[in-house]
N, C-alpha and C positions, 0 to 999 in steps of 0.2 A: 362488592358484588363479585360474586364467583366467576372468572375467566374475563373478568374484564380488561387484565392487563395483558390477555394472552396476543401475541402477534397474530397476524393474519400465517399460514399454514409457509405460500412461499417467504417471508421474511421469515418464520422460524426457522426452513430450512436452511436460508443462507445460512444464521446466528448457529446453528449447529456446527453445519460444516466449516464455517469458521472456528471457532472451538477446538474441532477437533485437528486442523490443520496447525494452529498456534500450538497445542500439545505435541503433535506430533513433532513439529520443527524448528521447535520454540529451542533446543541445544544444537541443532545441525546445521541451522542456518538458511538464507531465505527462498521462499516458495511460494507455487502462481497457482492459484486457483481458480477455477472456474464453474459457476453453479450450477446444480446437478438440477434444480426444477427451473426451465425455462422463464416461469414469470416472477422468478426472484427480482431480474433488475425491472420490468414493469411496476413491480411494489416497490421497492426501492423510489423510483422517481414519483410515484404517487402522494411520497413521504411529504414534500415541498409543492407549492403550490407552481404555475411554468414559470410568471415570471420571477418567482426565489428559486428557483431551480439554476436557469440560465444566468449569467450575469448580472441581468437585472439592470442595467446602468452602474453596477458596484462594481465590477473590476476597472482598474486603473490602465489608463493608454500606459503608463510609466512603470508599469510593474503587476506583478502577477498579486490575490489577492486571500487573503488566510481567513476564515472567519467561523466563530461557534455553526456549530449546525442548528444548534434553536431545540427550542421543546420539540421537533416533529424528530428528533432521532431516539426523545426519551426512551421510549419501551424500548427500542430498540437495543441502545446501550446498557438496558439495565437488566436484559433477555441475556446479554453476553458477557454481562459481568457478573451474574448468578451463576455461570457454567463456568468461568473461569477464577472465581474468586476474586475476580481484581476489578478496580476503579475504570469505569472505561469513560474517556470523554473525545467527543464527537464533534470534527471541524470539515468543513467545506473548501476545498479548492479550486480558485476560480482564473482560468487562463484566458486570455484570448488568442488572435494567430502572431506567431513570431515571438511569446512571450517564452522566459523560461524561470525556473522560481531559483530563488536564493537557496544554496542548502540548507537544509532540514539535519540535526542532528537528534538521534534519537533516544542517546543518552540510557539510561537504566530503566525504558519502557519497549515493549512490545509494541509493533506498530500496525498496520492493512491499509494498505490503499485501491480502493476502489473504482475503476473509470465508470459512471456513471453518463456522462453523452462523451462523445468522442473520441480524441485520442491523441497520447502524448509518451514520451521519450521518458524512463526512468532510470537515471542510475543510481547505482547504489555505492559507495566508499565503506572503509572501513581505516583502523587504526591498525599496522600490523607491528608485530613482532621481531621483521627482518626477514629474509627471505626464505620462501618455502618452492619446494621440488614437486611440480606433479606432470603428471602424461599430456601429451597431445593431442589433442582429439584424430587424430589420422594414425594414433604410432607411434610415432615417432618419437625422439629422445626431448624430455621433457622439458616446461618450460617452468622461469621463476614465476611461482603462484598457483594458487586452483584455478582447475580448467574442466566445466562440467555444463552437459546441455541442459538447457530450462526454455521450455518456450518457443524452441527454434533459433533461440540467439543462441549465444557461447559467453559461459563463465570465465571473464578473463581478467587477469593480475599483472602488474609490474614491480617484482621485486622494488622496494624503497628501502630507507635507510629505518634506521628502527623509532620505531614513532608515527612514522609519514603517513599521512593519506593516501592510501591508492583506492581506484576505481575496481570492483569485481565483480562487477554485474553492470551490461546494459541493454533494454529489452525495450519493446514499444509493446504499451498496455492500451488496450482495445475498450471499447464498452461490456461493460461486463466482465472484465478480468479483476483481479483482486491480487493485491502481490502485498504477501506479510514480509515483513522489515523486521529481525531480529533485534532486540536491543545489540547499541554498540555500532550501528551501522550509521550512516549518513546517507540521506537519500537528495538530489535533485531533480525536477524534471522539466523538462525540455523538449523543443522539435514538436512543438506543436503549430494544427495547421489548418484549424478553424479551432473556434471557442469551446472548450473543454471545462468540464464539471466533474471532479472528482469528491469523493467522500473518507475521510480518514479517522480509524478509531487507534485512539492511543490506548495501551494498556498499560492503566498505572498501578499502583498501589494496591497489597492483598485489601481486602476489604474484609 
């Protein structure tokens, strides 16, 4: 049947402008977006029913909890991986207070993470090279690593030895924020302080 796989108007907006924020910074590295039609995240949460939305009784006292998103993120994923060519699959992150998740490496996939109810601590690492020179945010004489605003927070680096893990991004992502994870990046998140519902699409493979 004609238009039957079509998303509702606000979730095709999101799947756009997700789209087009993955192209655009999908070489430059990670970026926060926030959606342009207000009843994106209302449709979003309508995806799941409340009690699959919330914890449910499925998150662990002893750990934070990873799980498929289910047939209700189908169209969704399949809306954004017809615009981006690539395999997309769709997991639910589920926190409660004081929890924080194990790293997340993202390996040779695009990633987006969506806060959906509440709100938690994201950083993001990477593997570097050795040390890199950049400015200050005040001026002044530079320091080891990029140093750039996003958010309100600050892009900040600590020279490592070559190989290491450093942290270069730490932000706290709201309901409703979306923050893409360039391949190559390692994400945690953390600092959470009531029970948090996030959504993550991974981009894998051309399709």
């Amino acid at each position: 049947m004609p238009g039957h796989n079509r998303l509702p108007r606000p979730l095709q907006s999101f799947v756009e402008e997700l789209a087009l924020c993955v192209a655009t910074n999908g070489d430059k590295g990670p970026a926060l977006l926030w959606p342009e039609d207000a009843e994106s995240l209302p449709a979003l949460l309508r995806l799941w029913p409340p009690a699959e939305l919330g914890d449910g009784g499925t998150a662990s006292p002893d750990g934070p909890v990873r799980t498929s998103a289910g047939p209700a993120a189908d169209r969704l994923t399949a809306a954004l991986g017809t615009l981006l060519g690539l395999h997309v699959v769709a997991y639910r992150h589920f926190l409660t207070a004081r929890q924080s998740s194990p790293p997340h490496a993202s390996g040779p996939a695009e990633r987006t993470l969506t806060v959906l109810e509440s709100a938690c601590r994201c950083g993001l690492s990477r593997t570097t090279g050795g040390p890199r020179r950049a400015a200050a945010p005040d001026g002044t004489d530079g320091v080891d690593g990029p140093v750039a605003a996003l958010g309100g927070d600050t892009l900040e680096a600590v020279a490592q030895e070559d190989g290491a893990l450093e942290e270069v991004l730490s932000l706290r992502l709201r309901a409703g924020d979306t923050l893409f994870v360039p391949r190559g990046y390692t994400y945690r998140l953390s600092d959470v302080h009531t029970p948090t519902v996030l959504l993550e699409l991974v981009l894998g493979d051309p399709v």
